[in-house]
Steps between C-alpha positions, in 0.01 A plus 500: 500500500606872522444785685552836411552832670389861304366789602243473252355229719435721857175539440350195279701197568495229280441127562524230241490140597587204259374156525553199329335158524593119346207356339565130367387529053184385475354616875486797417119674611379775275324817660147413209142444557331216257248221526145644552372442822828470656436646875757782579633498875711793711730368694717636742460770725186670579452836305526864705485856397910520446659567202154612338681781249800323516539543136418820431729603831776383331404706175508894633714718655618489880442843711443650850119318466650129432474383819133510467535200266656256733187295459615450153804275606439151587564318787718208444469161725826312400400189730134485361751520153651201537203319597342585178816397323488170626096464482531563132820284427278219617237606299703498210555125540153409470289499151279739670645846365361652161704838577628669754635861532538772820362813588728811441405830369103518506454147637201291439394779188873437341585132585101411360546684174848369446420131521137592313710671224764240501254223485237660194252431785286725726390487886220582741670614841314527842656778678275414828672141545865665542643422835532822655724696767239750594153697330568577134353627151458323201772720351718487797528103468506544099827719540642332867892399424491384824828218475538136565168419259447300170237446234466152427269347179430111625366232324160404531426216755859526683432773702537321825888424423519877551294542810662251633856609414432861630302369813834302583715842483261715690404754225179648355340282161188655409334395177432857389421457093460289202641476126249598241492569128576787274764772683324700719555467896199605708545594869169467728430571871244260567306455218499827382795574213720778609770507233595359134785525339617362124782332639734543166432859463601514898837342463600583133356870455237353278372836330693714773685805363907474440688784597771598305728703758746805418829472591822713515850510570577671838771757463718343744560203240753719318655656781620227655639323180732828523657338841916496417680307753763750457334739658563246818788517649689164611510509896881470616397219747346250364471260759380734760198547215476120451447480896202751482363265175446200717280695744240656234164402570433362162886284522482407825352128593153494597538243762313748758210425251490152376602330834211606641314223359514140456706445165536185506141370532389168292935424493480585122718788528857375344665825598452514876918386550601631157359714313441576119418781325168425454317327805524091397160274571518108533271302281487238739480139319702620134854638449319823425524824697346849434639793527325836514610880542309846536671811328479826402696845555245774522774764452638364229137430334405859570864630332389322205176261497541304210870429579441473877214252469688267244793524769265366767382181324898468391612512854229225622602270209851572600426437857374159356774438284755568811330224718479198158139572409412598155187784491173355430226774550430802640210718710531874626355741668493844313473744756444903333358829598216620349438388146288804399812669569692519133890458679392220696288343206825499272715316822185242468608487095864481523495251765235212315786577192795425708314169678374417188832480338705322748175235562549424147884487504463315771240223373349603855095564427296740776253212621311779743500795659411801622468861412491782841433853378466776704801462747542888564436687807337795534590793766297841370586592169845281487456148328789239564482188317717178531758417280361298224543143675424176279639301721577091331412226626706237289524075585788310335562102499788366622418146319762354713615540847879417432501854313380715788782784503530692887651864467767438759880479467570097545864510546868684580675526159178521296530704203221795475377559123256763413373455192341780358655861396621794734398814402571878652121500603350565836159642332234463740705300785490522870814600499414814258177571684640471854858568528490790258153621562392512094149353451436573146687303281425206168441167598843259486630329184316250366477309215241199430736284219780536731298433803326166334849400382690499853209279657513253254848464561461513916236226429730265258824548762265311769375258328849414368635517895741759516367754682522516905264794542316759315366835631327767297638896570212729571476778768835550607659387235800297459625592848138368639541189324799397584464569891196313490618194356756538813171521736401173401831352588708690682781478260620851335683574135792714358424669198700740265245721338552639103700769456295632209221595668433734829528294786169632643278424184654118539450448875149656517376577148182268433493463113318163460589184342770419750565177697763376751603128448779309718669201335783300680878477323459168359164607332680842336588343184135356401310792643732736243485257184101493612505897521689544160196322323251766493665809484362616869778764686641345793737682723750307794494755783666287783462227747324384805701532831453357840293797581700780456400811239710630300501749192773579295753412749377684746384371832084564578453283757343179576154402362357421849552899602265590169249210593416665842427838323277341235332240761411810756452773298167481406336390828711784649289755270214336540479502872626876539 
């Protein structure tokens, strides 16, 4: 996962969560309605007034009056969670289940014109045999997203397989509806009707108008394409900088955060000892393992949106890459301003190009989503907005355990390889924005041929053996990257840095398409013949040592005095 620290964010912090499930081919349940006079049941929890709006909450501006709308946000019941989780994986062993799908935005109106619209069929719905919390309208339970609840389409004549299964977990199963013909869905309270929807025109605009928005390039596009690093000037002390880059919010680990929680619930985390790039799950039962990352680089998506974007799906197939998986598919979350607002519209634009192009280049296809407008806060008459945000989900498939690859330093003597190009770039970097105080800037290097190219290669060196480790350099850096494959082990590395480029740009510059690799002396030979087939720049920068750090001959310490820095920094801030 990822967190990130902006300004931007003070007043409408983001949250994007990624899941991802193992369904065996050929168990799969679909989320339709078919089979006339199918009964419908709601199962789950019982319906209240929370999260009524939900949707429309989510679709306007925050201000001083938002806290009016806390009934809009739902209450979530993890525990109750899990018990419908496991109530519904039993149900999906029996021959019971038609469809199935759950209640999110506009609940039992959305999740019954879905499976109607998916299914070519229609529905009558009986609002007054809900389970509910509490006293409610028809249109309260109509637009409920009250959590932990699905929709469920049974067949006719097994519907005591379901009472039973839900009676055994201690949750609500209320017949509530039936399947009909033709593709309306009726709601009625009692017997009289109280709604009726066409359920295709509900879910696919049907006749509904399509807006066309305007767009245009904000001003600030140009200006900070004019960004000359020479206009920087290359600190004297380098490693008294490279001390204060281990401490930044968005460097630092985020321990304080994650350890907070159980991560190693279910044992199918691979990474708890050693980790990879991307966070490694088990497949218990095959050689198979799954690996899965969430990226994306707001700043560098708001310096340039269709570049920034396409370097956020690159870095979560690299992240893939760097752990043995090879990038299967992709969600996101696409989190803007306001839309009717032509500068933010055009970040909207730019970023579907860039995601678009590096999905393709990628062979990685966007299997779902979402799209959150409207993340701007209001204060009077001044409007902030969020960085453009589309944050990627991506899953990769390591289809075979031996070929898991941990970031961390294996052993003294190691030889450390990044292959990739160095460039005099810091565009956009922590280092730029935080040591020298300049915000406004282009996004990084970045180019998607060369970027395509040095992951094929990362992915052909593990599967032919050679490589010991592989990290990808993002925030931070090269310096980052290399401390934190000492984190993992407690080993350290001497490097000599090029002399053709500033020293600065090299350490902490974060032009993309960059990986760290470690391959032991007896493996150099194979890994360069290997190298030399595909053209891909390679550089050899140094070697790992027992733990000490040092950088062009000079001493910078010992890894274990940087590790307590980047271990306590952030909980230090935090708890200020």
């Amino acid at each position: 996962g990822e967190v990130y620290f902006d300004e931007c964010y003070h007043q409408n912090p983001l949250v994007n969560a990624f899941s991802a499930g193992i369904v065996e081919v050929g168990k799969q349940i679909s989320a339709t309605s078919s089979g006339v006079g199918n009964p419908v049941f709601i199962v789950g929890s019982a319906t209240g007034k929370d999260g009524i709006h939900g949707a429309s909450f989510a679709s306007k501006d925050l201000d001083e009056d938002s806290a009016e709308d806390i009934p809009s946000v739902q209450v979530g019941d993890p525990f109750q969670e899990k018990l419908l989780l496991e109530a519904t994986m039993e149900l999906a062993t029996t021959d019971a289940v038609v469809g199935m799908q759950d209640m999110g935005a506009a609940g039992i109106t959305c999740s019954s014109c879905e499976m109607s619209a998916a299914g070519e069929h229609g529905m009558d719905v009986w609002l007054d045999k809900v389970p509910l919390r509490q006293n409610m309208e028809p249109w309260e339970i109509l637009l409920s997203e009250s959590q932990e609840r699905m929709l469920i389409v049974v067949e006719k004549g097994k519907e005591q397989k379901v009472l039973d299964i839900f009676d055994k977990w201690d949750l609500e199963c209320e017949e509530i509806g039936v399947v009909t013909e033709g593709g309306t869905v009726n709601y009625f309270w009692d017997s009289e009707l109280v709604g009726t929807l066409p359920a295709e025109s509900a879910v696919l605009g049907g006749g509904a108008p399509v807006y066309h928005r305007e767009w245009s390039e904000p001003t600030y596009y140009q200006e900070f394409k004019n960004f000359d690093i020479n206009a920087v000037e290359e600190p004297a002390d380098l490693k008294s900088v490279a001390t204060k880059m281990v401490a930044l919010p968005n460097i630092a680990s985020k321990r304080f955060i994650y350890e907070q929680y159980d991560s190693m619930v279910g044992t199918r985390n691979m990474g708890t000892n050693d980790p990879s790039d991307a966070g490694v799950v088990n497949i218990k039962g095959t050689d198979k393992a799954l690996a899965m990352s969430v990226d994306c680089n707001s700043r560098f998506v708001n310096a340039d949106p269709e570049v920034g974007c396409a370097m956020a799906v690159s870095e979560a197939a690299r992240n893939i890459t760097c752990s043995g998986g090879i990038p299967s598919a992709v969600t996101n979350c696409l989190n803007f301003g306001n839309p009717y607002n032509p500068e933010v519209y055009w970040q909207f634009v730019g970023s579907i190009k860039g995601m678009s192009a590096a999905c393709e280049k990628f062979e990685t296809p966007v299997t779902g989503g979402n799209v959150s407008f409207y993340n701007q806060t209001q204060i009077g008459d001044t409007i902030e907005p969020v960085f453009p945000t589309p944050t990627i989900g991506m899953i990769g498939v390591v289809e075979d355990k031996k070929f898991i690859t941990t970031l961390s330093y294996k052993a003294k003597g190691d030889l450390i390889f990044m292959i990739g190009v160095n460039r005099d770039d810091i565009s956009s970097s922590q280092y730029l924005i935080n040591i020298h105080g300049v915000s406004n800037s282009s996004t990084p290097y970045f180019d998607l041929e060369e970027e395509y190219a040095n992951q094929k290669q990362v992915q052909m060196l593990i599967r032919e053996g050679v490589l010991n480790s592989a990290h990808d350099l993002s925030e931070g850096g090269l310096w980052v990257g290399l401390l934190e494959k000492g984190f993992a082990s407690g080993l350290g590395f001497d490097i000599t840095l090029p002399a053709e480029h500033r020293k600065d740009a090299v350490l902490f510059g974060e032009s993309a398409s960059r990986i760290l690799v470690t391959v032991s002396e007896e493996n150099k030979d194979k890994f360069i013949d290997l190298m030399m087939l595909n053209g891909c720049d390679f550089d050899l920068l140094g070697h790992v040592t027992k733990g000490g750090v040092r950088v062009d001959d000079e001493d910078w310490g010992h890894v274990s005095e940087y590790q307590e820095i980047y271990d306590s920094a952030l909980g230090t801030i935090l708890s200020a």
